[in-house]
RONU-846435 format. One record per residue: residue in one letter; x, y, z of N, C-alpha, C in turn. Coordinates in Angstrom, 2 decimals, padded with zeros to 5 digits, m for minus. Layout:
# RONU-846435
+-----+---------+---------+---------+---------+---------+---------+---------+---------+---------+
: res :      nx :      ny :      nz :     cax :     cay :     caz :      cx :      cy :      cz :
+-----+---------+---------+---------+---------+---------+---------+---------+---------+---------+
:   a :       X :       Y :       Z :       X :       Y :       Z :       X :       Y :       Z :
...
+-----+---------+---------+---------+---------+---------+---------+---------+---------+---------+
//
This chain:
# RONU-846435
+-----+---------+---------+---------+---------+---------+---------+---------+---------+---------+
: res :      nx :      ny :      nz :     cax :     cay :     caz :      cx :      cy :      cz :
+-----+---------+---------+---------+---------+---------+---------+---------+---------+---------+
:   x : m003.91 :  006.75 : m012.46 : m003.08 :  006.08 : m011.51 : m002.42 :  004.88 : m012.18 :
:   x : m001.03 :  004.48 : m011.93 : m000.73 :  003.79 : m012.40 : m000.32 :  002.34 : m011.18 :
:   x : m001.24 :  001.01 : m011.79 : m001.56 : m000.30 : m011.23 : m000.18 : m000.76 : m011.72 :
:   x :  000.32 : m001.48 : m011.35 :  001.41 : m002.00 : m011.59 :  001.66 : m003.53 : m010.72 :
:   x :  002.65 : m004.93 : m011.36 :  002.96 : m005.69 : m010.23 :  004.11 : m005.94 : m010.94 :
:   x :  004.72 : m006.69 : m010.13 :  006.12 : m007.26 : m010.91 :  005.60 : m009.28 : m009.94 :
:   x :  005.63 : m009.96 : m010.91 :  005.07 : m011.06 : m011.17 :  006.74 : m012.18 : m010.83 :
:   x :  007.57 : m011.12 : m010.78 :  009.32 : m011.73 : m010.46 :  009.38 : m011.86 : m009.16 :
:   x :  008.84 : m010.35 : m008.81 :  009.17 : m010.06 : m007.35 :  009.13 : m011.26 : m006.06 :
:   x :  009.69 : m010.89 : m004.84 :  009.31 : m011.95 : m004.05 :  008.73 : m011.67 : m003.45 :
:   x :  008.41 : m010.03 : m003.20 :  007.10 : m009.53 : m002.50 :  005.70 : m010.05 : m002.91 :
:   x :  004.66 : m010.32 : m002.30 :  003.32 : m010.80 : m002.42 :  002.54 : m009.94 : m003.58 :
:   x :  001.87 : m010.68 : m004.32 :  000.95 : m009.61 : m005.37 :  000.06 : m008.60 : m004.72 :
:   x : m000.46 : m009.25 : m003.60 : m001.41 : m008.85 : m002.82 : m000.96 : m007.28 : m001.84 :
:   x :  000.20 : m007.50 : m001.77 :  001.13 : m006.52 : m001.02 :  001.43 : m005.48 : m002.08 :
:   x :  001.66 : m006.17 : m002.92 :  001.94 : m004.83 : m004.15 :  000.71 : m003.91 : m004.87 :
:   x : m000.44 : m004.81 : m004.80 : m001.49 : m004.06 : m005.27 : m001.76 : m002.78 : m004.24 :
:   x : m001.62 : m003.34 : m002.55 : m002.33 : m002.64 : m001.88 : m000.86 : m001.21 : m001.80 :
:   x :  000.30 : m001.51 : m002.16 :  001.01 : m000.78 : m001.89 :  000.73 :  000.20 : m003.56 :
:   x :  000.40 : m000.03 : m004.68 : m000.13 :  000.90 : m005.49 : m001.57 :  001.84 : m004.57 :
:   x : m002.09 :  000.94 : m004.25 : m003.17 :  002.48 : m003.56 : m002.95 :  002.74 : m002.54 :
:   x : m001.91 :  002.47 : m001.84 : m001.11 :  003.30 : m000.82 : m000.38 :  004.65 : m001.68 :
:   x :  000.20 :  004.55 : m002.50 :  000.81 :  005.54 : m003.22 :  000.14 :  006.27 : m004.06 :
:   x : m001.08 :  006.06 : m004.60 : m002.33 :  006.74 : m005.30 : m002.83 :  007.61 : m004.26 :
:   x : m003.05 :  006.62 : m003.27 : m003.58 :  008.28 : m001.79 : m002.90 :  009.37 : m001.62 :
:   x : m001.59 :  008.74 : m001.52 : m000.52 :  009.95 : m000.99 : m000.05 :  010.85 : m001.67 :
:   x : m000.19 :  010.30 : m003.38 :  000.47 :  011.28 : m004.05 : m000.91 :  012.55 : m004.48 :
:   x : m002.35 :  012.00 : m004.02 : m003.64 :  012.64 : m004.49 : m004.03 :  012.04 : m005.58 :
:   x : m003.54 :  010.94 : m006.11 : m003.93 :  010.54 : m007.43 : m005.31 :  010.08 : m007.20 :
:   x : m005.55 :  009.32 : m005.97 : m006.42 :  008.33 : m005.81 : m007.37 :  009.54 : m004.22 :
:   x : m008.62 :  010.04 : m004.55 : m008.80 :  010.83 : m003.30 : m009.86 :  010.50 : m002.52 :
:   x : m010.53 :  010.67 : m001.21 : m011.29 :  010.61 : m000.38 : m012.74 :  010.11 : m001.03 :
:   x : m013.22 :  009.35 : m001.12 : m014.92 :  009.00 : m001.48 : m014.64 :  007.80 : m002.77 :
:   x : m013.38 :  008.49 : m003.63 : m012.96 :  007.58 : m005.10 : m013.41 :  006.21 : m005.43 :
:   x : m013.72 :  005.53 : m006.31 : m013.97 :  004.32 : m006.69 : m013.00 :  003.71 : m007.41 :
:   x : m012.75 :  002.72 : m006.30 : m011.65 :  001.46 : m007.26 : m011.89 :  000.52 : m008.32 :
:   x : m011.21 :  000.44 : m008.74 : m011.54 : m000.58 : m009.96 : m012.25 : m001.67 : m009.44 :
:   x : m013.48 : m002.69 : m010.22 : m013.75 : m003.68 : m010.02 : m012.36 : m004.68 : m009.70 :
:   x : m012.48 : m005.80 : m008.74 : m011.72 : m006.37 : m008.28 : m011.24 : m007.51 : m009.94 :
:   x : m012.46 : m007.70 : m010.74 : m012.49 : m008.55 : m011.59 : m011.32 : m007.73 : m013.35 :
:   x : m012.36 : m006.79 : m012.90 : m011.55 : m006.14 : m013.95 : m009.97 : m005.77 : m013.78 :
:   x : m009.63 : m005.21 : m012.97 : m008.31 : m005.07 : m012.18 : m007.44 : m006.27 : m012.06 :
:   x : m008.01 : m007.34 : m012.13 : m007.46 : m008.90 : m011.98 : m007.00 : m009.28 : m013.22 :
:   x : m007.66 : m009.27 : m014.29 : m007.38 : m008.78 : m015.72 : m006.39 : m007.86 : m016.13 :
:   x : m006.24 : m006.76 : m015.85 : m005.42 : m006.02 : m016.24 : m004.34 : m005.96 : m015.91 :
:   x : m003.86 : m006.68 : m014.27 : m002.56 : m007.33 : m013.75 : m002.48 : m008.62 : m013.66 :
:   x : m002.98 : m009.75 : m014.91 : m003.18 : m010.54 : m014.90 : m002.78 : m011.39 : m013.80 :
:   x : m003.40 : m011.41 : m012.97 : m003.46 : m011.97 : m011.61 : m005.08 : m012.48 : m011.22 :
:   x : m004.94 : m013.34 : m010.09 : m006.39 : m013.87 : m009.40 : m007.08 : m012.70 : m009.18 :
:   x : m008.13 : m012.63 : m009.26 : m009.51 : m012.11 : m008.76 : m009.45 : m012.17 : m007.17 :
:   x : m009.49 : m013.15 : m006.52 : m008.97 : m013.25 : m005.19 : m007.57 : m012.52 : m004.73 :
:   x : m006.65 : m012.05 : m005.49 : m005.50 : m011.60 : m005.35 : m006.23 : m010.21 : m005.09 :
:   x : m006.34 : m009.84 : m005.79 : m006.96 : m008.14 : m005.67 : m008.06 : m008.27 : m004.76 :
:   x : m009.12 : m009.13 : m004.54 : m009.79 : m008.86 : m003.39 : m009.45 : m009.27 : m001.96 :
:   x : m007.90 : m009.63 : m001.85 : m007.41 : m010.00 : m000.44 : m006.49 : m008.51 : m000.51 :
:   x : m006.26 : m007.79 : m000.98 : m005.23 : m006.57 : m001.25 : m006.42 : m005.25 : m000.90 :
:   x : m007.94 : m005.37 : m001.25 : m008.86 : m004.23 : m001.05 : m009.14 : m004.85 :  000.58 :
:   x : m009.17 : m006.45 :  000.84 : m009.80 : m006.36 :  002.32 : m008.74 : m005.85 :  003.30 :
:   x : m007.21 : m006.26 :  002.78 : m006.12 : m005.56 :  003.99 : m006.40 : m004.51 :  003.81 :
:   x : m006.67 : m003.38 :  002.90 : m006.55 : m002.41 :  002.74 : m008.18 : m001.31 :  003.71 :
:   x : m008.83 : m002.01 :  003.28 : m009.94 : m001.99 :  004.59 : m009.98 : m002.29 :  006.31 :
:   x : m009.50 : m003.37 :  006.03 : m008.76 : m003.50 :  007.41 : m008.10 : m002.78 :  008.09 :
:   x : m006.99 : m001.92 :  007.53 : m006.28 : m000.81 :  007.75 : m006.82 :  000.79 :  007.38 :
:   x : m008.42 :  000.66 :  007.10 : m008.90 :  002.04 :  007.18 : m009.15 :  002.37 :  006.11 :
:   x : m008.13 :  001.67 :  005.09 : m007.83 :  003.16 :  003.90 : m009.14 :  003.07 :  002.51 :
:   x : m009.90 :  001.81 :  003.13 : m010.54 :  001.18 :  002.04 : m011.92 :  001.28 :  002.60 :
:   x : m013.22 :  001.26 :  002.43 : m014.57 :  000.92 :  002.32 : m015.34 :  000.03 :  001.54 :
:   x : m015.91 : m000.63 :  001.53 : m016.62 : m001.40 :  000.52 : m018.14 : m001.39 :  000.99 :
:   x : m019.07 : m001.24 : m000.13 : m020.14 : m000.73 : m000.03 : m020.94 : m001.44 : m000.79 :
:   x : m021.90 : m002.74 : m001.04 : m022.61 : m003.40 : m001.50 : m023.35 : m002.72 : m003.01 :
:   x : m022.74 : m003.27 : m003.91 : m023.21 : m002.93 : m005.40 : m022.61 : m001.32 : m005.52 :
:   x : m021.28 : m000.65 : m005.15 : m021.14 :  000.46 : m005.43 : m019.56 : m000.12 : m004.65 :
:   x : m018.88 : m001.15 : m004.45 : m017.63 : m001.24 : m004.50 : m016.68 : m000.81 : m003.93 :
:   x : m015.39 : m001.30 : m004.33 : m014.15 : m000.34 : m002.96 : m014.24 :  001.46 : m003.23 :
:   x : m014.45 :  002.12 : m002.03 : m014.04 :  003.40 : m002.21 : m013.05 :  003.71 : m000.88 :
:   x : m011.88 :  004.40 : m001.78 : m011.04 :  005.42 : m000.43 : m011.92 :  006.01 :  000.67 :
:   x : m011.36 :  005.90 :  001.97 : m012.62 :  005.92 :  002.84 : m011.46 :  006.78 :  003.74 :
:   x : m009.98 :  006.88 :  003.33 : m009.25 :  007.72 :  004.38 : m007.56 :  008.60 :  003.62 :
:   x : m007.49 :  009.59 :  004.03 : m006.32 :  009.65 :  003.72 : m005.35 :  009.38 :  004.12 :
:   x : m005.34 :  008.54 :  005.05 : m004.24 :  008.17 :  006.13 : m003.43 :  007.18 :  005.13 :
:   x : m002.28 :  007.49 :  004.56 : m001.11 :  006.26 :  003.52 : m000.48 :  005.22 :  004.28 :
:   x : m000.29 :  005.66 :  005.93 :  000.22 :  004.03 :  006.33 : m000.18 :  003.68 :  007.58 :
:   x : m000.28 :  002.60 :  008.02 : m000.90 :  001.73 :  009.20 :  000.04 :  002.72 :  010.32 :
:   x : m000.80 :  003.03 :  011.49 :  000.05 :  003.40 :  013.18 :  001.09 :  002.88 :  013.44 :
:   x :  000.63 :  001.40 :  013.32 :  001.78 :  000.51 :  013.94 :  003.45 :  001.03 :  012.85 :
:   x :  002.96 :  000.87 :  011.72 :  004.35 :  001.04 :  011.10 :  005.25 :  002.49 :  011.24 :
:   x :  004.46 :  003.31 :  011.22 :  004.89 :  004.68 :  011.73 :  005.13 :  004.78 :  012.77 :
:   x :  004.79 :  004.29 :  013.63 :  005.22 :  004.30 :  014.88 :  006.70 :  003.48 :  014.96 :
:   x :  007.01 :  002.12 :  014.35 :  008.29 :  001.35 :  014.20 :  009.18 :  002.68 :  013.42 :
:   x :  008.42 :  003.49 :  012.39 :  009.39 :  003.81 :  011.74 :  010.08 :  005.35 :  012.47 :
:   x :  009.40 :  005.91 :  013.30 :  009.80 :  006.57 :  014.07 :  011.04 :  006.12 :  015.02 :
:   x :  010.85 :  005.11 :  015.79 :  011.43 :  004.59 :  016.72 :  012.88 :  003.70 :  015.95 :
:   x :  012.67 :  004.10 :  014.66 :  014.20 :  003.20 :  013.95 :  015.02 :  004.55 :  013.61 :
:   x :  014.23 :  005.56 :  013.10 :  014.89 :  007.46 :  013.10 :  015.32 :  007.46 :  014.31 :
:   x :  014.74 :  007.04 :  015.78 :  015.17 :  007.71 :  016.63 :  016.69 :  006.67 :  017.42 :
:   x :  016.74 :  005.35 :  016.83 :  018.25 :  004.71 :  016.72 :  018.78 :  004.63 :  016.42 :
:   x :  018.31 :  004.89 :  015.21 :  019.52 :  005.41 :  014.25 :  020.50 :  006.97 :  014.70 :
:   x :  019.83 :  007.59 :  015.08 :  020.45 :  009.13 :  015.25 :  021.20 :  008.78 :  016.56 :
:   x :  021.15 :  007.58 :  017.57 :  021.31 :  007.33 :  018.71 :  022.49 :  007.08 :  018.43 :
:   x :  023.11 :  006.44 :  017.18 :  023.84 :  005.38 :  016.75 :  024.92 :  006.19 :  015.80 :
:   x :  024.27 :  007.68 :  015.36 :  025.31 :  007.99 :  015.01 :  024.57 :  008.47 :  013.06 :
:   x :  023.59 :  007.09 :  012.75 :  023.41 :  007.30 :  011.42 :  022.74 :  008.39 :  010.75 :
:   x :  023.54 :  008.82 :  009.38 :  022.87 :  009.70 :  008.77 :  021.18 :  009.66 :  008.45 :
:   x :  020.39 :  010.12 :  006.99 :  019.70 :  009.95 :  006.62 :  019.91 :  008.78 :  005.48 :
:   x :  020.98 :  008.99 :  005.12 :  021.56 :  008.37 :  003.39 :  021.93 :  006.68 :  004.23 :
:   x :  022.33 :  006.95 :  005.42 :  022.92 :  005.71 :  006.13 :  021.42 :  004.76 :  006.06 :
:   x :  020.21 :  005.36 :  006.78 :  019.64 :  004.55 :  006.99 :  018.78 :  004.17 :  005.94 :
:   x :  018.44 :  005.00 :  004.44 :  017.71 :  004.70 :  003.66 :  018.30 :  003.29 :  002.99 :
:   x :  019.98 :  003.44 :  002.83 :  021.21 :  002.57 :  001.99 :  020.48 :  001.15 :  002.87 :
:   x :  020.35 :  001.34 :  004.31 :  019.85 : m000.15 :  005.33 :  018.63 : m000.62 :  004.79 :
:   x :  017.88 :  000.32 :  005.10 :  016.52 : m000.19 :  003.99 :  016.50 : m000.98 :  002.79 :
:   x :  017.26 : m000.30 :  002.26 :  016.78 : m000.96 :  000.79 :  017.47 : m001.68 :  000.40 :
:   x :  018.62 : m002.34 :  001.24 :  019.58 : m003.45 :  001.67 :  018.20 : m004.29 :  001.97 :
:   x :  018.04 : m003.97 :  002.88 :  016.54 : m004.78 :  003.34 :  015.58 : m005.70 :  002.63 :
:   x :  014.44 : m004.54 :  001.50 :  014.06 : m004.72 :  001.57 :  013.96 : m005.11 : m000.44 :
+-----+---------+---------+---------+---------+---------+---------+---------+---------+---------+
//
């Protein structure tokens, strides 16, 4: 799997870590029971805080996709890649967009205007 941050970005480190094992689930890289990297070691290798990566495994727990298990560490605990709430927004922006007239190409071009 490939860990990655961009240290430019204005997105949060913390957001970007958890959005690498959002994309490790989905693509199968990363699967059901799996063990994550130590938070310490991982902190190291995206030279970033230790606390950075362990506020990125607790959202990520928070939202299901994570477990943590005393002396045996973060494991994937779901295959589910994104929170209800956002799928649910992102449904309901497909379904105004088409209201409105917009393509697919229309609304991805808005996005990433966005984001």
């Amino acid at each position: 799997m490939r860990w990655t941050v961009d240290h430019a970005s204005r997105e949060l480190l913390p957001d970007q870590i958890a959005a690498c094992v959002r994309r490790g689930v989905a693509s199968g890289e990363l699967a059901l029971g799996e063990q994550l990297p130590p938070a310490t070691e991982l902190a190291t290798a995206l030279s970033v805080d230790r606390n950075t990566v362990l506020t990125a495994y607790r959202r990520l727990r928070d939202d299901g996709l994570l477990e943590f298990r005393r002396g045996r560490g973060a494991r994937v605990a779901s295959a589910v890649t994104e929170p209800a709430p956002v799928a649910e927004a992102a449904r309901a922006l497909v379904a105004v967009a088409r209201e409105h007239g917009l393509t697919r190409s229309d609304l991805l071009r808005l996005i990433a205007k966005l984001t």
